[in-house]
Short mmCIF file of the C-alpha atoms (twelve columns), coordinates in Angstrom:
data_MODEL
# 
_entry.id   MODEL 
# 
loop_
_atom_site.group_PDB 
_atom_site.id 
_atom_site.type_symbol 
_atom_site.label_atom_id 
_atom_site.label_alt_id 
_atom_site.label_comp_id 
_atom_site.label_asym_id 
_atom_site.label_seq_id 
_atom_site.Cartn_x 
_atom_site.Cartn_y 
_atom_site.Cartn_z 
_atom_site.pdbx_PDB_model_num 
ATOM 1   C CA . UNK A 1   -8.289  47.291 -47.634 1 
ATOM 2   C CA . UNK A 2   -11.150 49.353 -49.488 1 
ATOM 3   C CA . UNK A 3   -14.578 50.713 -47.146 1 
ATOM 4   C CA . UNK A 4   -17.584 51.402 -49.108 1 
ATOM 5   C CA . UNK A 5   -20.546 53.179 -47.441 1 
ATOM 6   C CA . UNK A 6   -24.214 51.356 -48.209 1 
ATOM 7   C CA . UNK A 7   -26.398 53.100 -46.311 1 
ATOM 8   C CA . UNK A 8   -26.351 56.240 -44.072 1 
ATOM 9   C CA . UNK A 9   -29.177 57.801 -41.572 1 
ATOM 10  C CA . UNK A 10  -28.729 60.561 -38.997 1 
ATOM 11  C CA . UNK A 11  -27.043 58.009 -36.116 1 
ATOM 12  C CA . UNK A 12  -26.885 54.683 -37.599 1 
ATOM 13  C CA . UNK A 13  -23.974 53.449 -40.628 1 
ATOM 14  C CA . UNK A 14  -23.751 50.509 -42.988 1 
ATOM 15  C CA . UNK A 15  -20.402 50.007 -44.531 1 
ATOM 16  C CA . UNK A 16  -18.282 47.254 -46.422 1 
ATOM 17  C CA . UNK A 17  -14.953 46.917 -45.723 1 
ATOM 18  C CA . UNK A 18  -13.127 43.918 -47.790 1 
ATOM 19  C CA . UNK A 19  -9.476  42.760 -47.685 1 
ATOM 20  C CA . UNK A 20  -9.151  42.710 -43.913 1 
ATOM 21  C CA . UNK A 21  -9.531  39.377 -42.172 1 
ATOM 22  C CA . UNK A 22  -11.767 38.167 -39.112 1 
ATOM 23  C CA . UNK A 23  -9.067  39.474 -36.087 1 
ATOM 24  C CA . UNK A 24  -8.661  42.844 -37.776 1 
ATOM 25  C CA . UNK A 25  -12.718 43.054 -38.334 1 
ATOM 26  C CA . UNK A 26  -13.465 42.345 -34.880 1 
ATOM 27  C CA . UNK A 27  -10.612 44.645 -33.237 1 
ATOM 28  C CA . UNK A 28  -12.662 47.745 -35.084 1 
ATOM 29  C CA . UNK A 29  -15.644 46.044 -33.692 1 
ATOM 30  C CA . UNK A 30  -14.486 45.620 -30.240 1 
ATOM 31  C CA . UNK A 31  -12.344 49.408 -30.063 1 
ATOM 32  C CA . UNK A 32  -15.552 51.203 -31.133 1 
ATOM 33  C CA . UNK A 33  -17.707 49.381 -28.485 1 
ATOM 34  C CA . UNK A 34  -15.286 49.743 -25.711 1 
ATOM 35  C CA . UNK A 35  -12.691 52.101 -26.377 1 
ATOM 36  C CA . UNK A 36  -13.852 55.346 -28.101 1 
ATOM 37  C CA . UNK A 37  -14.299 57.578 -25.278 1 
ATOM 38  C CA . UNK A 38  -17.496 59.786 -24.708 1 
ATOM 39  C CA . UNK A 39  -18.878 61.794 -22.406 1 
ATOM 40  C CA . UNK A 40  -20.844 60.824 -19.081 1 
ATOM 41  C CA . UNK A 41  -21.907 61.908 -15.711 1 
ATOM 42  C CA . UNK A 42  -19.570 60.354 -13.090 1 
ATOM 43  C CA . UNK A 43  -20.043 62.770 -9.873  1 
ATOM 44  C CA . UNK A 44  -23.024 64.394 -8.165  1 
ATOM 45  C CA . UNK A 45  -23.197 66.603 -5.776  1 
ATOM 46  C CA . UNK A 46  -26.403 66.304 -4.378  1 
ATOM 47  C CA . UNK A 47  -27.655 69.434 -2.596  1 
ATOM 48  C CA . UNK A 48  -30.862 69.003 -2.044  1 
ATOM 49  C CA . UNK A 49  -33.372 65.976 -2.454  1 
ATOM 50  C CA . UNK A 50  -36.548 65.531 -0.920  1 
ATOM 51  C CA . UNK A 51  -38.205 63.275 -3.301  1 
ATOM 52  C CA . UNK A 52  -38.565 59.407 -2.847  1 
ATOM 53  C CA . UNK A 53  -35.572 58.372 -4.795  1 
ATOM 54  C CA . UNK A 54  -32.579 57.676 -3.054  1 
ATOM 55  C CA . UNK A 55  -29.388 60.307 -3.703  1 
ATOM 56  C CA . UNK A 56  -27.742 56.757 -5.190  1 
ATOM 57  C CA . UNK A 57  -30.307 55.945 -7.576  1 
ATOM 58  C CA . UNK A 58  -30.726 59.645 -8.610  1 
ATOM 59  C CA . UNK A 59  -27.469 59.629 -9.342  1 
ATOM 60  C CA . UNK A 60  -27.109 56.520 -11.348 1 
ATOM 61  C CA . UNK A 61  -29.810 57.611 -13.853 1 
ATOM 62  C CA . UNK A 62  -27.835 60.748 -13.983 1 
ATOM 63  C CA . UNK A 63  -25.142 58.809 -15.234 1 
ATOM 64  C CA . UNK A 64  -27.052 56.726 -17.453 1 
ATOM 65  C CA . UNK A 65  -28.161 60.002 -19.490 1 
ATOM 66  C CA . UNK A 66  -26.232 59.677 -23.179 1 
ATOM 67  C CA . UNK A 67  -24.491 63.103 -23.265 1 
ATOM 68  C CA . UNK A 68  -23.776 64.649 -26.442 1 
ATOM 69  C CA . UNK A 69  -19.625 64.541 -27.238 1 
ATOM 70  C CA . UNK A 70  -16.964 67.112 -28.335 1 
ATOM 71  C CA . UNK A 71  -13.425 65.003 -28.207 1 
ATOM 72  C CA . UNK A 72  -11.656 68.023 -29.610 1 
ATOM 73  C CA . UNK A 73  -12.522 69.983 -26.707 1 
ATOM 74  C CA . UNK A 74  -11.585 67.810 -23.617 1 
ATOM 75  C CA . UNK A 75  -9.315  64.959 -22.765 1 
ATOM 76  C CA . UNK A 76  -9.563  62.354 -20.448 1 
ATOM 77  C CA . UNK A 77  -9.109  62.762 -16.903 1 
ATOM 78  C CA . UNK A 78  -5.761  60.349 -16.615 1 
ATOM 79  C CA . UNK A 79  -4.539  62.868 -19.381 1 
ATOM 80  C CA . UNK A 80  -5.615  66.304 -18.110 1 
ATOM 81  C CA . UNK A 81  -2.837  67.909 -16.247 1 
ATOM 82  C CA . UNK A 82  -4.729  69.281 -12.999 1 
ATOM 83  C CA . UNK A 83  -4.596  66.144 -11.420 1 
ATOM 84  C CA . UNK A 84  -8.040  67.240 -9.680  1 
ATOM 85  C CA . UNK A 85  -10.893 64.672 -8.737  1 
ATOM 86  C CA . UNK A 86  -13.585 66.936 -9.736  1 
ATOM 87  C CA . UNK A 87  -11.527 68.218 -12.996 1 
ATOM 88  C CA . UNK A 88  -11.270 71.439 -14.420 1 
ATOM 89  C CA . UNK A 89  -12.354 72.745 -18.098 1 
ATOM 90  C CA . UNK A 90  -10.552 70.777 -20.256 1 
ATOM 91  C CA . UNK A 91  -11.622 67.440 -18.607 1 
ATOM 92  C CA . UNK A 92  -15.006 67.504 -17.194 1 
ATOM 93  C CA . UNK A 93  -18.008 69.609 -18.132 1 
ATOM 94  C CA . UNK A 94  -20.522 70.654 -15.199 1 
ATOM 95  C CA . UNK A 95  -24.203 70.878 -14.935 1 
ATOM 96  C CA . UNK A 96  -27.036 71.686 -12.563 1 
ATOM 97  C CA . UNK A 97  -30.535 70.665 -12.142 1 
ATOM 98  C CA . UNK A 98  -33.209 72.553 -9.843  1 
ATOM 99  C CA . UNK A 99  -36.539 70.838 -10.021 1 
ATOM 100 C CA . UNK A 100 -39.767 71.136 -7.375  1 
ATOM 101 C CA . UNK A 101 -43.378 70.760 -7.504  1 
ATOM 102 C CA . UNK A 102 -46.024 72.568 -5.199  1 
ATOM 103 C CA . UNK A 103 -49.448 71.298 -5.961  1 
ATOM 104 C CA . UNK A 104 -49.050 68.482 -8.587  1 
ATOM 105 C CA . UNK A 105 -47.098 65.412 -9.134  1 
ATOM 106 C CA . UNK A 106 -44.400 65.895 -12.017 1 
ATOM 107 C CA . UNK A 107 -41.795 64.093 -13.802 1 
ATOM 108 C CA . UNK A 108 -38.016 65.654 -14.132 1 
ATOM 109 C CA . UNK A 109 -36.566 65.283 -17.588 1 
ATOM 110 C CA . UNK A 110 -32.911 65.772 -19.180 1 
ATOM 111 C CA . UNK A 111 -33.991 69.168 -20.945 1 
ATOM 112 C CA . UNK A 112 -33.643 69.981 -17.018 1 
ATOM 113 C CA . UNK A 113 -29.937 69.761 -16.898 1 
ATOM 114 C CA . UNK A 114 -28.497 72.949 -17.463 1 
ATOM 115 C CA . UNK A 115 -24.812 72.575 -19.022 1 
ATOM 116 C CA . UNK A 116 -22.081 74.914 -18.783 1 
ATOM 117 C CA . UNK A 117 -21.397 74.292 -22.633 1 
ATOM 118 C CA . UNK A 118 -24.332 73.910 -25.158 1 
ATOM 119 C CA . UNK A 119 -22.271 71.329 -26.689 1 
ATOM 120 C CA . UNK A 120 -22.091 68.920 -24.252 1 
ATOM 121 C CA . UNK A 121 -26.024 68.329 -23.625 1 
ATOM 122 C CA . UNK A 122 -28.450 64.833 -23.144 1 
ATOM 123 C CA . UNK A 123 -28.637 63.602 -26.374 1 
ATOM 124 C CA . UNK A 124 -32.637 63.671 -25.997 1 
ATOM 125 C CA . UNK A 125 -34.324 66.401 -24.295 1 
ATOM 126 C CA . UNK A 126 -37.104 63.949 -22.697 1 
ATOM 127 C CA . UNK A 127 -35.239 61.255 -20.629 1 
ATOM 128 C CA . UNK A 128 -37.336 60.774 -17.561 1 
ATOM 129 C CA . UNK A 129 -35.216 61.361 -14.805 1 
ATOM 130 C CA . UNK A 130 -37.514 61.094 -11.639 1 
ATOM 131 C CA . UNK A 131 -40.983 61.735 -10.613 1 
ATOM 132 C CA . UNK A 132 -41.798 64.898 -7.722  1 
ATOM 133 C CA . UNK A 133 -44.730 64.367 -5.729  1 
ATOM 134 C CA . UNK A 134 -46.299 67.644 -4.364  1 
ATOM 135 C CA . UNK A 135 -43.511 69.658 -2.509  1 
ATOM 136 C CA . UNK A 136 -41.063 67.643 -3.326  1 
ATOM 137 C CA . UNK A 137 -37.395 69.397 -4.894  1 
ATOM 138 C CA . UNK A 138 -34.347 68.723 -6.372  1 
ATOM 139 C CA . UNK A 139 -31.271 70.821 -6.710  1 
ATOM 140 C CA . UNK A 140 -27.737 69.176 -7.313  1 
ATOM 141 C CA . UNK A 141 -24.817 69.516 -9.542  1 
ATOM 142 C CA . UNK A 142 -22.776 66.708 -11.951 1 
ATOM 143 C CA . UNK A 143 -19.835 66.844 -13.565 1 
ATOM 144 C CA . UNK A 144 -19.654 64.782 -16.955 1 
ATOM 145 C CA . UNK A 145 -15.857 63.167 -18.092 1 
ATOM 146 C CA . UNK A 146 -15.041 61.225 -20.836 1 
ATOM 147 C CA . UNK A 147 -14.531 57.320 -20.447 1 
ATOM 148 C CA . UNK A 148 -14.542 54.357 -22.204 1 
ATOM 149 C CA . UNK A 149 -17.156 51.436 -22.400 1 
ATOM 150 C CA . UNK A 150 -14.174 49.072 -20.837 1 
ATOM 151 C CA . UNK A 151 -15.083 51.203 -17.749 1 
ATOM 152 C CA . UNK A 152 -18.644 51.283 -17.764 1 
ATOM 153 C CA . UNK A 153 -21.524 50.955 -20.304 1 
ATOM 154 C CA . UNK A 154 -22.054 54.338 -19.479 1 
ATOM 155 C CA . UNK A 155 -19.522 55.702 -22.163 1 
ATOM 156 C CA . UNK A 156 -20.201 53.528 -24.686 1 
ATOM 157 C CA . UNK A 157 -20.542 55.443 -27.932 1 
ATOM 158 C CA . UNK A 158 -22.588 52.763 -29.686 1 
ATOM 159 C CA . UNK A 159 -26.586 50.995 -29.207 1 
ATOM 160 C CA . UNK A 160 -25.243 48.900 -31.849 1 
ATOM 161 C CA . UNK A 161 -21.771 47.578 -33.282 1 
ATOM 162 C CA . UNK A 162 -21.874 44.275 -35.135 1 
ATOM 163 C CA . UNK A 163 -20.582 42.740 -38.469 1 
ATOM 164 C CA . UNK A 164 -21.662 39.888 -40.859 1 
ATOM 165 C CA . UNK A 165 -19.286 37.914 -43.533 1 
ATOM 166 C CA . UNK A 166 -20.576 39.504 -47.336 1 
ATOM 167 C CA . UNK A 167 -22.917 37.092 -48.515 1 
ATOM 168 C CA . UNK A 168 -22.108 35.805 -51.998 1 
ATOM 169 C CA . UNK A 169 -25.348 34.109 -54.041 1 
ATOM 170 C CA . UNK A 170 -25.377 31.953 -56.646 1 
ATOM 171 C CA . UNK A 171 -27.781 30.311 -58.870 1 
ATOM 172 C CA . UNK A 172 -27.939 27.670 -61.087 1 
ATOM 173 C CA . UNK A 173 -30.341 28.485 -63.733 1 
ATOM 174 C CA . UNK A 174 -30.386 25.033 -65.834 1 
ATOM 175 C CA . UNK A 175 -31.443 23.253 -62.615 1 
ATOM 176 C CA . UNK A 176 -33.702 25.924 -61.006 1 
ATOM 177 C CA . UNK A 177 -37.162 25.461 -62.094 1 
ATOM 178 C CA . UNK A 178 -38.496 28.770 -60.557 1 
ATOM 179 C CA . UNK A 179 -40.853 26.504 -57.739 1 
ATOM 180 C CA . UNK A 180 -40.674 30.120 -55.469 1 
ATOM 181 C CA . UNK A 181 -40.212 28.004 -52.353 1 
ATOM 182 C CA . UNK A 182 -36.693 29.450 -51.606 1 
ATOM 183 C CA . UNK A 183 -38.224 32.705 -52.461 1 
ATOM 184 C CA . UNK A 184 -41.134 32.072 -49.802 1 
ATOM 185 C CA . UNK A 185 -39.075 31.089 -46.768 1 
ATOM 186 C CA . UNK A 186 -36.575 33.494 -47.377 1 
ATOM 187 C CA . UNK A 187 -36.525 35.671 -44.094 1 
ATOM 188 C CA . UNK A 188 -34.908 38.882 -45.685 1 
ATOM 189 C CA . UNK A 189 -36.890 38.947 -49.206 1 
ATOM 190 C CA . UNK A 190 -34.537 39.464 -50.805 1 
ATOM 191 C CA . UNK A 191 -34.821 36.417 -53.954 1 
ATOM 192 C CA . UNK A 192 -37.837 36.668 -56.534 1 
ATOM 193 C CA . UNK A 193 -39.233 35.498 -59.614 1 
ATOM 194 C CA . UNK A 194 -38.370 37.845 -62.680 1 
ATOM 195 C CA . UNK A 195 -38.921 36.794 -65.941 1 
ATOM 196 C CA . UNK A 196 -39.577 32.958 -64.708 1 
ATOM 197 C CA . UNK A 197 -36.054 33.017 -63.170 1 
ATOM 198 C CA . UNK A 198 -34.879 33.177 -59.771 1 
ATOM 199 C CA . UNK A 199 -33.158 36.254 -59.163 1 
ATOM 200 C CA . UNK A 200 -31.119 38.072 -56.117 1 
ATOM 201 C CA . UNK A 201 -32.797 41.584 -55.024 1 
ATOM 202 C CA . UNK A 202 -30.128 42.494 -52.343 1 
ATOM 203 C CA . UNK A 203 -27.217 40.064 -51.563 1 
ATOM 204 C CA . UNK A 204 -25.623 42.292 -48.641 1 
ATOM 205 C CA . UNK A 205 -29.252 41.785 -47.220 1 
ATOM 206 C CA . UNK A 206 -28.887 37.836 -46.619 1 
ATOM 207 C CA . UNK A 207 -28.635 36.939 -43.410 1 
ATOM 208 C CA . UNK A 208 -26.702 33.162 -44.548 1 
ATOM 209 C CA . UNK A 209 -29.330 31.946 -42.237 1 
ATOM 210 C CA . UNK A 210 -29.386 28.921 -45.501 1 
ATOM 211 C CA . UNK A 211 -33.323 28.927 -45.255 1 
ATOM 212 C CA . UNK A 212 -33.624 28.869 -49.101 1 
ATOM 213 C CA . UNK A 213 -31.167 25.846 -49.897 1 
ATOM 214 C CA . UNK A 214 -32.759 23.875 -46.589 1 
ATOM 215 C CA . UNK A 215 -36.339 24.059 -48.101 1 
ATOM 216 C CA . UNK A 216 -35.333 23.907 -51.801 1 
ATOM 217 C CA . UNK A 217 -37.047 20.564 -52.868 1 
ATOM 218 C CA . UNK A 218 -33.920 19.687 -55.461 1 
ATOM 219 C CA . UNK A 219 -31.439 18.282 -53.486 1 
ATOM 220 C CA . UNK A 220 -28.620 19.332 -54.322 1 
ATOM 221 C CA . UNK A 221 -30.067 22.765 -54.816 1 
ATOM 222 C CA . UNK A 222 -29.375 24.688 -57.322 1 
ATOM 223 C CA . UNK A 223 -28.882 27.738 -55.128 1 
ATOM 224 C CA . UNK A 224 -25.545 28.371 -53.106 1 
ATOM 225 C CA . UNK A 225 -25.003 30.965 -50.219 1 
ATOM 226 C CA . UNK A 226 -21.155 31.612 -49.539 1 
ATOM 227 C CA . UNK A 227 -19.966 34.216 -48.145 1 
ATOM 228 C CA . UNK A 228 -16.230 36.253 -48.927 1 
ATOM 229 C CA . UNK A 229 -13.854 35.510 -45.654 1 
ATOM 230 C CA . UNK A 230 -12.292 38.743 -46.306 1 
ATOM 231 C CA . UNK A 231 -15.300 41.397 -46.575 1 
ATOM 232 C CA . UNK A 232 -17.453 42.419 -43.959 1 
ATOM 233 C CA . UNK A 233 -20.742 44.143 -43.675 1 
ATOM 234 C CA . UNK A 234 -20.707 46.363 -40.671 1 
ATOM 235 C CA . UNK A 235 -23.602 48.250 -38.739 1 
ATOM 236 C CA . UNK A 236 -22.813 51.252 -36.638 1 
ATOM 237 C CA . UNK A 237 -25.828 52.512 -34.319 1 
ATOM 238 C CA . UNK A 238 -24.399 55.498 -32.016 1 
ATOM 239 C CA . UNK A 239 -26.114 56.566 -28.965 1 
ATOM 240 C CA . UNK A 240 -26.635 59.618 -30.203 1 
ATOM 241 C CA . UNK A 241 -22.936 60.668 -28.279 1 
ATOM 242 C CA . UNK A 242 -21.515 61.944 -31.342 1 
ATOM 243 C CA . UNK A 243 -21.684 60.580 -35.638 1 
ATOM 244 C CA . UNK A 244 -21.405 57.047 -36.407 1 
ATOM 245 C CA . UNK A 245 -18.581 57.663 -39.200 1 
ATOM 246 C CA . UNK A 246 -16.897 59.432 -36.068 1 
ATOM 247 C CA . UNK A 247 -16.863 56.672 -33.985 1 
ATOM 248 C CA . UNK A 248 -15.415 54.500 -36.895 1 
ATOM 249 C CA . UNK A 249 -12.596 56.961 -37.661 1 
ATOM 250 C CA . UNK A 250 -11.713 57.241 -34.179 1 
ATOM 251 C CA . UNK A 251 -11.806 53.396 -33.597 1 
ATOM 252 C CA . UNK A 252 -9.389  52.932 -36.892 1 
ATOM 253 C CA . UNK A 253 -6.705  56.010 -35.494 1 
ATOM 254 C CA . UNK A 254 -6.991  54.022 -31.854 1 
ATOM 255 C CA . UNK A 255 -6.140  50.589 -34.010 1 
ATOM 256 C CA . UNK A 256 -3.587  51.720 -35.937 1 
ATOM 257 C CA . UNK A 257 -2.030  53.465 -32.911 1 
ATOM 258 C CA . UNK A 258 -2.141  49.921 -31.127 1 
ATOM 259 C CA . UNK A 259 -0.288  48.451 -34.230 1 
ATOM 260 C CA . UNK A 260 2.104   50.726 -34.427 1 
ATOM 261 C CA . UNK A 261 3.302   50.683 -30.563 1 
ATOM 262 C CA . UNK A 262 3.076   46.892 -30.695 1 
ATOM 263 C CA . UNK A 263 5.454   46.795 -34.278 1 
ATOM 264 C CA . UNK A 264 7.985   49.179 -32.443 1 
ATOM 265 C CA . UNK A 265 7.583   46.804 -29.160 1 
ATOM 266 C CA . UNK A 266 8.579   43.835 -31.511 1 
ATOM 267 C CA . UNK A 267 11.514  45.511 -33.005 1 
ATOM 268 C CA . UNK A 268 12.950  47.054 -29.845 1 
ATOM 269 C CA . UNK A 269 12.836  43.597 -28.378 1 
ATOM 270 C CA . UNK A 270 14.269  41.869 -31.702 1 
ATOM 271 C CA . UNK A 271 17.219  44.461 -31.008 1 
ATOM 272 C CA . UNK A 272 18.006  43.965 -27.415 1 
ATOM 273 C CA . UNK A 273 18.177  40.027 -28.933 1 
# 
């Protein structure tokens, strides 16, 4: 198994990994979507709420907010030892929120939410959160735990999590006579004419969505799209909840953690046999 980065921006990932297979591609796939914990507002205590948003709805867009994430700090609530619905410090991170308006209508946003630790903050600082008419106010507290997106979409660390088969190109030169029709349906741009041949820009950048051998006029065509069975192009957008290349490392320590428990389930029942 080898991973190769392509392309990296401040919360989104490209990668290759190659010499895996389909099962092991999508378990990374499916652990970073739904089992990489993060942090989220799951209680409110609301104090005080006069404007026209119900305490429920209030506190569902509370929830809703993607909260910057410090797993070296906490631990999830079934894990923390007080036992406590509310938590304590090493398993839930409180805020407040005191908003009101006297003369003119005005909109509440995340920057609002006072935390208890800077580090656990909304990942954007202008998330509407509701609208005050004129002597309307808010005051309440919420208490943010880590979850998992199995739980709720709430504590999903990722906007984004998918995977493609590598695309593999190939072109017959003898037989291609550089008509530019592939080159013109091509959705991705990524073939051209260089040289009077038909060349590949980008491969990882083809979608196999076989546009260019469907309106090739040689039949066969002289172009081929494969792709490797083995090697996967992968895209990692996070929420903003913590690094992409986080959320991939923690995904592959939570799949080799499941491999390992289910290897020593095997072998303790192979013994008892």
């Amino acid at each position: 198994m080898e991973l190769k980065l392509i392309e990296k921006q401040e919360d989104a990932l490209r990668f290759l990994l190659t010499g895996v297979s389909p099962a092991f591609a999508n378990a990374l796939r499916r652990l970073m979507i739904a089992q990489v914990p993060t942090m989220a507002i799951e209680d409110v205590i609301v104090i005080e709420n006069t404007s026209v948003m119900y305490d429920e709805i209030l506190s569902h867009r509370l929830g809703l907010i993607p909260l910057t994430t410090d797993l070296d700090a906490y631990v999830l609530p079934e894990e923390c030892e007080c036992k406590s619905d509310l938590g304590c410090s090493r398993c839930r991170v409180s805020f407040t929120l005191e908003a009101e308006t006297k003369e003119q209508t005005r909109t509440v946003y995340s920057e609002e939410l006072k935390s208890e630790n800077p580090s656990v903050r909304p990942v954007s600082e202008k998330i509407p959160i509701v609208k005050l008419a004129p002597g309307h106010k808010i005051r309440l507290e919420a208490y943010a735990k880590l979850g998992r997106g199995q739980d709720h979409a709430k504590w999903q660390p990722v906007s984004a999590c998918a995977y493609k088969f590598l695309p593999k190109i190939t072109i017959d030169l003898q037989k291609c006579d550089a008509c530019r029709e592939c080159v013109k349906f091509c959705p991705k741009k990524i073939l051209d004419i260089k040289d009077s041949k038909l060349t590949v820009i980008n491969e990882t950048e083809c979608a196999l969505c076989m546009d260019c051998v469907k309106h090739c006029p040689k039949k066969p065509a002289p172009i081929k799209v494969e792709w490797d069975p083995m090697s996967f192009v992968f895209y990692v957008e996070s929420t903003g909840s913590m690094p992409p290349e986080r959320i991939v490392r923690e995904a592959a320590k939570l799949l080799s953690a499941k491999a390992s428990l289910i290897s020593k389930q095997i072998r303790s029942s192979a013994a008892k046999s």
